[in-house]
Each structure stands twice: as C-alpha cells, then as structure tokens.
C-alpha positions, 0 to 999 in steps of 0.5 A: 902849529900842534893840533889840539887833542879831540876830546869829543870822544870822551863826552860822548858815552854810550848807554852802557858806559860806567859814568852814564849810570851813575850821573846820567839823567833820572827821568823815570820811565813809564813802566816805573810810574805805573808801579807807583801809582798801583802801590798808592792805590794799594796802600789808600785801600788798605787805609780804607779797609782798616778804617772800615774794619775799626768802625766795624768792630766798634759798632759790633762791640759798642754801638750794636744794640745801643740807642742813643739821644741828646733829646732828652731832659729832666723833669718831675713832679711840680707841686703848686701849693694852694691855700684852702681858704682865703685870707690876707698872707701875714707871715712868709716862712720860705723862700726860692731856692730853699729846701723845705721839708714834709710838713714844714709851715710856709704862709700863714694867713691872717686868722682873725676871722677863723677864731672869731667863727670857732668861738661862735660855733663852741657857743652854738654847741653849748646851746644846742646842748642846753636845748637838748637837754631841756628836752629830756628834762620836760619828759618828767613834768610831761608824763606826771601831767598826763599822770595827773590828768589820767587820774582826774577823768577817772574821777570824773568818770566816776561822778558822771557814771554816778550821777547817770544812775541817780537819773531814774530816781530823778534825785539830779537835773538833765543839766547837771548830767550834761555838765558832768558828760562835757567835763569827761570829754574834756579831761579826755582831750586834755589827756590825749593832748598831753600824750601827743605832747609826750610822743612829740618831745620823745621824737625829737629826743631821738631814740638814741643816746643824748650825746647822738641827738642830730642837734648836737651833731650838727653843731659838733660839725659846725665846730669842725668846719670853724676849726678847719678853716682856722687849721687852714690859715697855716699852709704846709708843705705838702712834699719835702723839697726845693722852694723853685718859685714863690708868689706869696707877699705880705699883705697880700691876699690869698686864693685857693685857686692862686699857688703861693709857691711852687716846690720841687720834689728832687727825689722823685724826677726822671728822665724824659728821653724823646727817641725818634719813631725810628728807635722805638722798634728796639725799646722795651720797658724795663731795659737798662740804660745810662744817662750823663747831664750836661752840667756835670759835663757827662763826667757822672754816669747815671745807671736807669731803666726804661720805665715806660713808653709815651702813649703818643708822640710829642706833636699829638698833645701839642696845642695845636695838633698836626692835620696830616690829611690837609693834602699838603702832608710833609713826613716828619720823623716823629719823637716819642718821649720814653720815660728814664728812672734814675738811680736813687743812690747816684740821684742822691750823690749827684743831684740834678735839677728840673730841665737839664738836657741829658744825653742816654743811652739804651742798651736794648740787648744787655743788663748792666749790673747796677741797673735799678728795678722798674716801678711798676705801679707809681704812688704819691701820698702826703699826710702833711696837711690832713688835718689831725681831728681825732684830738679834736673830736676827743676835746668836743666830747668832753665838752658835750659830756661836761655840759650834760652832767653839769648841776645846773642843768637839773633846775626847772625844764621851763627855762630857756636855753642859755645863750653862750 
C-alpha cells in the first residue's frame, strides 16, 4: 500500500518564511505599545498647550483690562406726583402707560371752594382799600379842624389877655376872668387833641405811597394765596415721561402727602452695575463702557461711561445693616453698585425701561470712540407747575389803582368802608 506524502514540513515554517510575514500572527509587541502610548501623550499635550495658547490670546486681547457683571439694572428718576392742596379728584386726564409731557394737566380736583375763597379775598382787597382811603381823605377835615381851633384860642387868648388888664381898673369880675382862663385851657386841649388825632391817621397812613400801605399788602396777599390754591386744584406733570402707575380715582379725595400717580422720566435713567469689591480696584470714573439689556437679547450695544462709584456697599444701606463683630463673622464678597451713564442717542433709538437686567462691560485700559462725556454735576429743574404770578400781580394792580381813583371815593371821609 503507498505511502501517504508527509505534508508537516510544509506548515511548519520558520520565523523567516515569506508566508509567515504576510498572514502570520499581528500580536504587537511591547516595544510597539510603548511608542503609541508616547505619541498619545504627545499629541493630548499639544491639544492642551493650543487650547491654553487660545485662551491666552483671548484674554490678552479680550478680556485683559475688561470688568465684566450681569448684576446689573436699570433705574432712573421716579417722580410721585402729589397734589398741594386737598380736594375731591373729578376729572383724570392720564393713565398707566401713557407717555404725558412737561406741564400736561393730569387730575383736576374739585375747585368750588377754591373760588369761593378768591371771590372773598377780591372783596377784602376792595375793602381794604376803601379803608385806606378814607384814611387819607379824613387828613383833610382833620388839619382844617385843628385849623380852626388854632384860630379860636388865638381869639381867646385875646379876650382872656384883654380882660387880665381891664382887672386894674376893676371894670370886669375875678369870675369872669376865670371863665375866660378855662376857656384857653380848653381850646389848648382841644387843639392838642386834634393834632394827636393828625399824627395818629398819619401813622397809619404810612409814610409811603397808597398803593404800599401794609393793609393793602396784606389783603393783595391773601389774593395770592386764594388763587393758588384755586391754581393748584389743576395737577401737572412736573416731568415729560411715561405714566408707570396711577392711583388717582374719581371721586376720591386727594392728599398732599398721597401720590395721585407716578411717572417715569425715560430720558434721564442709568445704569446701576453691582461689581464686586474684587473689581473695584481697576474702576475709575470716567472710564468707557458697554452695556446690552436682556430684552433686546444683547443684540443692541449701548456705549456708557463710568459716572461714579457708590459711596457704599449694597448690604450697608440695607435695612437692617450687617453686624460683623458678632463673633460669628462669615466673609462675604461684597458688591458696590457703579453708576453706568448711557448714550442719549442710542437711549433715544433704543429705549429701555425701568429694572431691566443689563450685562456691562468696563474697559479700564482703552477709550472706545463713541463713548459719552461724563456729567459732572447733575441738575434737575422743572418750571411746569410754578405758578405764573406776574399777570396776577399786573391784574391786582389795576384793581388797587381803579379803586383809588374812583369818583365816588371823593364823597364825605365819615362814610364807612363798603363792604364787598
């Protein structure tokens, strides 16, 4: 029987065989995985040293001398307006969310009893007149009195002076003589009566002109105060801005200490921006800044400049102000509020309102171009509700003038004052 061909031999290859290379085992050996391992390690360390690179190139370029805080809101002046005098509200002329300019007439308060007191004082300040003219009109028969009375005790001067030297020849009685001497005496009396009586109407005269006597004055000020409360029965809008809350309904009786309403002034708001104490060190005022609001999404850049720093933290004017020597002191970065003036133009394009959050950024080593020059001193004024006297004084003037020249006024002084 044949023999079968050994065909071990050709399996069994050895280390240098052709076929061995080419389909043998891929089991890696450990001086491979070593390599691997270094070029992995190598390879994370660049990542990490680029990685580094780019965040330091942003903050050299970025964030290097830039503050940065999302605390921060937007605030402005709220004006509670207040009436001056009490009275019941009969007609609103304004409402929340309505935009209401300098001056505009908002409440108006009922002003019967204004009137009432304005036509009383108009009386008084014809009376007084009156009064004060028939002062100056008894000046008249007071000196032609002591006129008068002058000339009698000259006459009886006279007669008692001729009678004294009749006495030597006894041509008159001891009783007729004593008659005459009282007579003198009298007339003296009277005479320094009348005089007293002069000096006294012209003290209460005064000595300047008519239209200044202090009677007059006082009722031309009581005219004054009678139409200002009548003036105030019609509340204005001291500011031009937004109605944010009203009170005020009809019918209901107004307070000077009560606010009918409250407006907002939108052109005159800030920022408030609450940097920790941390930040501070970097902040001065006058420095540029860049402020996005929530609202818009921070799509709309706002350029600002640092106004000014609070002159404390935030915790110190709370209401009930921290005690750190308790014993039981925990440290707490503290945040200082740092005043943020916007734009006028950008505010004006894009208006925001009252306690929107705000992001901001303060650039504590450059200038942007379009940054807004720092107020230094801040001044509010309003002219809308002072009261315009000047044609009011004009109007009492003629009345004082119309009634001292009136015709009437030459009849006799005795006459009482007209009651008006």
């Amino acid at each position: 029987m044949p023999e079968k061909p050994d065909t071990s031999s050709k399996t069994n290859l050895g280390p240098d065989d052709p076929l061995q290379s080419e389909g043998g085992s891929k089991e890696k050996t450990p001086e491979k995985s070593t390599k691997n391992g270094a070029k992995a390690v190598f390879k994370a360390l660049l990542v990490f040293i680029f990685i580094g690179l780019i965040i330091s190139l942003w903050y050299l370029f970025f964030r290097k001398g830039v503050e940065i805080t999302d605390d921060a809101y937007v605030t402005g002046n709220i004006v509670r307006v207040m009436p001056q005098s009490s009275g019941t509200v009969v007609e609103i002329l304004a409402d929340s969310t309505q935009e209401v300019s300098e001056g505009q007439l908002l409440v108006r308060l009922d002003p019967t009893d204004a009137q009432v007191n304005l036509d009383a004082a108009w009386s008084s300040l014809k009376s007084a007149i009156l009064s004060v003219k028939q002062l100056q009109l008894s000046l008249g028969s007071i000196e032609a009195n002591i006129l008068a009375l002058e000339q009698q005790l000259a006459l009886l001067d006279s007669e008692y002076a001729r009678r004294t030297g009749l006495r030597q020849g006894s041509s008159v009685t001891k009783e007729e003589i004593e008659k005459y001497r009282i007579q003198v005496e009298v007339g003296k009396a009277n005479l320094e009566a009348a005089r007293e009586n002069l000096k006294a109407t012209l003290s209460l005269l005064g000595p300047g002109p008519i239209e200044e006597h202090p009677n007059i004055l006082r009722a031309a000020a009581q005219v004054e105060a009678a139409w200002l409360t009548l003036e105030r029965s019609r509340v204005k809008s001291p500011v031009a801005g937004k109605v944010a809350r009203r009170s005020a309904q009809l019918g209901g009786l107004a307070s000077p200490n009560v606010p009918l309403m409250l407006i907002t002034s939108l052109g005159e708001i800030w920022v408030d921006a609450n940097f920790k104490e941390s930040q501070l060190k970097q902040i001065k005022p006058g420095m540029s800044a860049e402020v996005t609001a929530d609202m818009l999404g921070g799509r709309v850049v706002y350029p600002a400049v640092v106004e000014g720093l609070g002159a404390g933290t935030g915790s110190i004017f709370s209401l009930l102000p921290p005690e750190n020597a308790t014993g039981n002191w925990i440290k707490v970065v503290q945040r200082v509020p740092v005043r943020i003036t916007l734009d006028p133009l950008a505010l004006e394009k894009n208006p925001l309102i009252l306690g929107l959050s705000c992001r901001v950024k303060v650039f504590t080593e450059r200038k942007l171009s379009n940054t807004p020059e720092r107020k230094e001193h801040w001044h509010y004024e309003t002219g809308a509700i002072e009261p315009d006297l000047e044609a009011l004084k004009a109007e009492i003037a003629k009345v004082i003038k119309d009634n001292l020249t009136d015709p009437t006024l030459s009849q006799s002084a005795l006459n009482p004052p007209l009651s008006q």
